[in-house]
Residue frames relative to the residue before (quaternion, step in Angstrom):
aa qw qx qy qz dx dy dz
X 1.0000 0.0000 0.0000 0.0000 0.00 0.00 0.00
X 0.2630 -0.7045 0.6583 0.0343 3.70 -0.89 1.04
X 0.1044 0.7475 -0.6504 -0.0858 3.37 -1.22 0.78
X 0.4184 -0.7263 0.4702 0.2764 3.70 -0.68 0.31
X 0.2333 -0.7132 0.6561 0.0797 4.26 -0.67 0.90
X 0.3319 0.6397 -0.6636 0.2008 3.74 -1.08 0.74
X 0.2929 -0.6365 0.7123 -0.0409 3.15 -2.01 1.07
X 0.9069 0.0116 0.0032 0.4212 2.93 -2.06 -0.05
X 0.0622 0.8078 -0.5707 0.1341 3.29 -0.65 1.46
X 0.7052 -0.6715 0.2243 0.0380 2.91 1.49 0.15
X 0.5690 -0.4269 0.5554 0.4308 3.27 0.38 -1.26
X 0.5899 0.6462 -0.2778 0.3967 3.08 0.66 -1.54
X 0.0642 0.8074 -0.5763 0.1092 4.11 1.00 0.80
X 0.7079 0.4873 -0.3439 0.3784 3.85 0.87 -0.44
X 0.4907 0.5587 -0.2622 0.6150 3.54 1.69 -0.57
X 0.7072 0.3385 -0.3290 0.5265 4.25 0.47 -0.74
X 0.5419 0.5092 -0.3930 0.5409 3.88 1.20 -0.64
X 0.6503 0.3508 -0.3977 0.5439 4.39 -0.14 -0.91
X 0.7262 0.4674 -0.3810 0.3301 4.03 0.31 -0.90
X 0.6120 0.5854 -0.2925 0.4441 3.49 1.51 -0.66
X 0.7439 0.3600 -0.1836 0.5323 3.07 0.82 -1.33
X 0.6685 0.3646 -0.5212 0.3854 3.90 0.63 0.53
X 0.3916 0.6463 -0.3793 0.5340 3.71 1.87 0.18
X 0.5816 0.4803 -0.3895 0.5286 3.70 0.30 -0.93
X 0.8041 0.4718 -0.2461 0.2649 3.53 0.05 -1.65
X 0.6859 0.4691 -0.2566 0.4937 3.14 1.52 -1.14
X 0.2718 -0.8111 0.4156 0.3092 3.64 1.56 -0.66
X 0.1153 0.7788 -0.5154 0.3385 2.69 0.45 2.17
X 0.2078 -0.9354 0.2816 0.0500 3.43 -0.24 0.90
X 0.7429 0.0627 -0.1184 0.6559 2.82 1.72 0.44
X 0.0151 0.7900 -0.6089 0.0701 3.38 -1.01 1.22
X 0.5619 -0.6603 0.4751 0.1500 3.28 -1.34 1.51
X 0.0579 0.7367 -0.6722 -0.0460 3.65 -0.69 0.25
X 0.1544 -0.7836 0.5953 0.0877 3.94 -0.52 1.13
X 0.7719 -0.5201 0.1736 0.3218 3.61 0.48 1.28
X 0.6851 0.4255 -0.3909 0.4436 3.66 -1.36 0.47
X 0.4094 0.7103 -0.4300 0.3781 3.62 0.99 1.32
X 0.6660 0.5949 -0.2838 0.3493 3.12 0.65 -1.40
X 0.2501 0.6021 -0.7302 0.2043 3.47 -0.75 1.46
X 0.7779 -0.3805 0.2224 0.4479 3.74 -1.57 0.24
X 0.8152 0.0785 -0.1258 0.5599 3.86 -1.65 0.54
X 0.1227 0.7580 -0.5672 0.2978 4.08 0.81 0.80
X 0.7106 0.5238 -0.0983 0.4594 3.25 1.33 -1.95
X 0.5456 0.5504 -0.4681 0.4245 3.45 1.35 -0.68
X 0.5673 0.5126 -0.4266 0.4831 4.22 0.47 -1.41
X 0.4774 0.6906 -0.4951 0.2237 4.01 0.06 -0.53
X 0.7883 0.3740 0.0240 0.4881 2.00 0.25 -3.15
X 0.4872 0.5554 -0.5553 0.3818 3.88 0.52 0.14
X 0.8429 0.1906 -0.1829 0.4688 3.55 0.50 -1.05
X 0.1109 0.9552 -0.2692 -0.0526 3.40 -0.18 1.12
X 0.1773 0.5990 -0.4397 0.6453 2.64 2.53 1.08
X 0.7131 0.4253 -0.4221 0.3640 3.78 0.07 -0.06
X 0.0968 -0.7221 0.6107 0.3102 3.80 -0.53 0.41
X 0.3141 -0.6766 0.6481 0.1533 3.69 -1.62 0.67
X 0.1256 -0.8119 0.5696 -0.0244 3.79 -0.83 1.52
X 0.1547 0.9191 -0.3380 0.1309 3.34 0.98 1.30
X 0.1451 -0.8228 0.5099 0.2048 4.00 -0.33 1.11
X 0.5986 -0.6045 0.4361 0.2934 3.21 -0.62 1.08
X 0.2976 -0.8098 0.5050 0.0254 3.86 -0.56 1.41
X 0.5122 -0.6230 0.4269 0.4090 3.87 -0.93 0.76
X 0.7143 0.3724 -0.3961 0.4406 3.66 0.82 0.56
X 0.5903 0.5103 -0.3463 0.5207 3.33 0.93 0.34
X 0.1452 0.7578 -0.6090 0.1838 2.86 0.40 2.03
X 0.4955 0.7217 -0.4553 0.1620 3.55 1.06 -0.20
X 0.2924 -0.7781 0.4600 0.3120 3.95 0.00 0.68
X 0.6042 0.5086 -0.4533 0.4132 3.69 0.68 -1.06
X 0.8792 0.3311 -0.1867 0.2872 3.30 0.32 -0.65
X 0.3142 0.7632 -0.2336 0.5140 2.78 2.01 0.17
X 0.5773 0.5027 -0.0593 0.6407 3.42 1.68 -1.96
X 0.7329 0.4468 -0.3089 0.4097 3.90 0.46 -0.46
X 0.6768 0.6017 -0.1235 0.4058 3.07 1.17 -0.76
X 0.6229 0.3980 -0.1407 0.6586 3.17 1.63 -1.21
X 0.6133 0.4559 -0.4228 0.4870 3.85 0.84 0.03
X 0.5878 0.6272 -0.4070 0.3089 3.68 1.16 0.09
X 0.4607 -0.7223 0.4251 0.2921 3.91 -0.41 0.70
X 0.6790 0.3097 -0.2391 0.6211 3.80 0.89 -0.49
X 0.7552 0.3896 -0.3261 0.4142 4.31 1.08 0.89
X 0.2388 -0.8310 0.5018 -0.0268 2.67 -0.57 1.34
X 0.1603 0.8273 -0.5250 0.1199 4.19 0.09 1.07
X 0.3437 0.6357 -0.6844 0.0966 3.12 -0.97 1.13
X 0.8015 -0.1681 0.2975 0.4908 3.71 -1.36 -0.21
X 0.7672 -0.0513 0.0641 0.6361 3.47 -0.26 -0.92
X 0.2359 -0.7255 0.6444 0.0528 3.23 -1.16 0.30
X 0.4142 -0.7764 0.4749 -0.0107 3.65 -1.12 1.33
X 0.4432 0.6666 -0.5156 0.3057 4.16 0.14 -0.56
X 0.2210 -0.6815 0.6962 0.0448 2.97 -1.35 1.31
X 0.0348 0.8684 -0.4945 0.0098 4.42 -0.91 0.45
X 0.7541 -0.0203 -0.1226 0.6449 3.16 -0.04 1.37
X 0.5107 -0.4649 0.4619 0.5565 4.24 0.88 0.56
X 0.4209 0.5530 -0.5284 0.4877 3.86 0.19 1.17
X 0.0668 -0.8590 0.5056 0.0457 3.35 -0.03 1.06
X 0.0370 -0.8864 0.4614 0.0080 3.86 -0.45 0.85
X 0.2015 -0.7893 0.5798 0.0140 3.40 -1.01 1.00
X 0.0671 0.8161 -0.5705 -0.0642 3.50 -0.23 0.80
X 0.0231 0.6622 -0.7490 -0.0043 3.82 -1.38 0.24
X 0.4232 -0.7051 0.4059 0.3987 3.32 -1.39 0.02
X 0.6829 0.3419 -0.2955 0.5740 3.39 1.45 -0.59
X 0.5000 -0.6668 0.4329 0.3434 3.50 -1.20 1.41
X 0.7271 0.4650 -0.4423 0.2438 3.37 -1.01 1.03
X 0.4328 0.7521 -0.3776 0.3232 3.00 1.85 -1.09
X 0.7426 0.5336 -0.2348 0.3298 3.60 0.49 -1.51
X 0.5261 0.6730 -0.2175 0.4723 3.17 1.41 -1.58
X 0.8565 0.2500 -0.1430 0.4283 2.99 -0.03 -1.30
X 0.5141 0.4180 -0.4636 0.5883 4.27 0.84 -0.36
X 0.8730 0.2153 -0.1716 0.4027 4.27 -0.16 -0.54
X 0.7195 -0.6014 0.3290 0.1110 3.38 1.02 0.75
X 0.3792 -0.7943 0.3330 0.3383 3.16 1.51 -0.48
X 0.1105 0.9487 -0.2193 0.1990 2.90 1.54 1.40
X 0.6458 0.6420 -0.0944 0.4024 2.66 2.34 -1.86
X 0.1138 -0.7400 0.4401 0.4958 3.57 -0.41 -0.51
X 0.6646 0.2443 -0.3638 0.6053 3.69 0.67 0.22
X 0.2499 -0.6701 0.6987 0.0177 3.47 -1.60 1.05
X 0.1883 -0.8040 0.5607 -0.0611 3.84 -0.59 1.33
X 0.1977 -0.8578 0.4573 -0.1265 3.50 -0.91 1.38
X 0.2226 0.7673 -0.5875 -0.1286 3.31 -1.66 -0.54
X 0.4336 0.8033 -0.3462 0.2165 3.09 -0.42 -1.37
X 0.7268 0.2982 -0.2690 0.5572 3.86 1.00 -0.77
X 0.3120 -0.7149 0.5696 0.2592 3.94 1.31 0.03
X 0.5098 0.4836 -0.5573 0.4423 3.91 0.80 1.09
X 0.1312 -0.7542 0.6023 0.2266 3.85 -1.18 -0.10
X 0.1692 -0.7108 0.6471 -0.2177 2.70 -1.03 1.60
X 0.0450 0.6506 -0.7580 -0.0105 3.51 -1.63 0.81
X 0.0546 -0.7595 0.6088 -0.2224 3.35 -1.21 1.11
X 0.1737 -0.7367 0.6524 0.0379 3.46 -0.97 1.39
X 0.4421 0.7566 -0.4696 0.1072 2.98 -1.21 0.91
X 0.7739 0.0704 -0.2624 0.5721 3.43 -1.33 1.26
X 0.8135 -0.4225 0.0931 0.3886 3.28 0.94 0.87
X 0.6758 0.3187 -0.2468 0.6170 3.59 1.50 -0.33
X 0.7753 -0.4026 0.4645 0.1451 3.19 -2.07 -0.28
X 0.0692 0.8737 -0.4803 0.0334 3.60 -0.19 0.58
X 0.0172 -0.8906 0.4290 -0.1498 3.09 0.45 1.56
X 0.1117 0.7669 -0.6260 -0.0861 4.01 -0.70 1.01
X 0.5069 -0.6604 0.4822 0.2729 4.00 -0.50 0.86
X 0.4368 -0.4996 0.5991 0.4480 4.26 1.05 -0.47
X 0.5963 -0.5506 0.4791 0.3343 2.78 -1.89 -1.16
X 0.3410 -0.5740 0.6304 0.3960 3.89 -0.60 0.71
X 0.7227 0.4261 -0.4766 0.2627 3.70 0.13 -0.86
X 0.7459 0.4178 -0.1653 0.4916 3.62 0.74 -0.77
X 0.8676 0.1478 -0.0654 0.4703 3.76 0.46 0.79
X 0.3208 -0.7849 0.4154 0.3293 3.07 1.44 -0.94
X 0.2620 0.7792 -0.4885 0.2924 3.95 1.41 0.32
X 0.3818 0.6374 -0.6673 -0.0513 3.03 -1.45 0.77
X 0.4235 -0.7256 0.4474 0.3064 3.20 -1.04 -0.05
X 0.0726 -0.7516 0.6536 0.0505 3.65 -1.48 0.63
X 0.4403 -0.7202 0.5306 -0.0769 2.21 -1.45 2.12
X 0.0446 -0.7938 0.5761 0.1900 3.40 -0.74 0.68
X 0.2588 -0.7850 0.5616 0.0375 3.87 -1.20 0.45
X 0.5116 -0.1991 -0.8281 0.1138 0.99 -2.02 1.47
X 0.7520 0.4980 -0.4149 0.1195 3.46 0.13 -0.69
X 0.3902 -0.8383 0.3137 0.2159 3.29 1.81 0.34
X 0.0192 0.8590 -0.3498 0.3734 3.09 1.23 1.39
X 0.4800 0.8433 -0.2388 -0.0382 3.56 0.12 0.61
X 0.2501 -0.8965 0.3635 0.0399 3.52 -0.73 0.64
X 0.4538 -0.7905 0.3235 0.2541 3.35 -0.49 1.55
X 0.0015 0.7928 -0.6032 -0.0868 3.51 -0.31 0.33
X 0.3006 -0.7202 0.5839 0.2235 3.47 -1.39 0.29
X 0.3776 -0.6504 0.5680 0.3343 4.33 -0.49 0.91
X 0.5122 -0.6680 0.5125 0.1692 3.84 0.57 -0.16
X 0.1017 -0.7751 0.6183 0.0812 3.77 -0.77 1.30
C-alpha cells in the first residue's frame, strides 16, 4: 500500500489537482496534507476524487472558515488540528507545526507528519519517524510512503 505526504500548497490548487489526479491513477487512497492549503474551490479538487480519502491538519494559514466548513462537510475529509489514522499497523500523527502532535499524544505515533518550514526532512528518532513533505507550493515535493515497510521517496509532481 502507497500513501502520498504533502504540505503547504499554498494556493498552488493546480499542483494539489496534477498530485490527485496522478494518485487516483496510481490508486492511492489516501493522501496526507500537513496544513497551509485552504484557499477558495480547494474543496472542489476533493469532491473530484472521491475514492481518495484526504487526512488534512488544519495549518496556521488556513484561517479561512467558509472553506474550512466546505471541506469538513466532505465525506472522503477528514480536518482537524492534529490528525490520527493508523494504515497497515503504521500509526500516524500529523500537525502542521512539528511538535503539536508530539506533544498532544505523548509520543505515541510511530511516524510524526509536518510542514510549515517548506524544508524536507526525514529523521529517526527516540524511536519514531519524523517526516516534513517541503513545499508543494515551491517545487512541487512530496513524498510517498509505502506500507508497512515505510519506505520513502521524495518525488516532485513537476511544474
Amino acid at each position: 500500500m502507497n500513501i502520498i505526504l504533502v504540505s503547504d500548497s499554498h494556493g498552488r490548487i493546480d499542483l494539489l489537482e496534477k498530485l490527485c489526479e496522478k494518485a487516483s491513477q496510481a490508486k492511492i487512497k489516501h493522501i496526507i496534507h500537513a496544513g497551509d492549503l485552504v484557499v477558495y474551490d480547494v474543496e472542489k479538487i476533493f469532491a473530484k476524487y472521491p475514492d481518495i480519502t484526504f487526512h488534512i491538519a488544519k495549518g496556521n494559514a488556513d484561517v479561512n472558515e467558509e472553506v474550512l466548513d466546505k471541506i469538513k462537510k466532505l465525506k472522503n475529509c477528514m480536518l482537524k488540528e492534529v490528525i490520527e489514522v493508523e494504515f497497515e499497523g503504521v500509526h500516524f500523527a500529523i500537525s502542521h507545526i512539528e511538535g503539536v502532535a508530539q506533544s498532544q499524544l505523548q509520543g505515541t505515533a510511530d511516524v510524526f507528519c509536518h510542514g510549515h518550514t517548506h524544508r524536507a526532512k526525514q529523521e529517526e528518532r527516540d524511536g519514531f519517524k519524523v517526516l516534513n513533505p517541503g513545499a508543494l507550493c515551491e517545487g512541487g515535493g512530496f513524498f510517498l510512503i509505502n506500507l508497512p515497510s515505510l519506505k520513502i521517496k521524495l518525488l516532485n509532481i513537476g511544474l
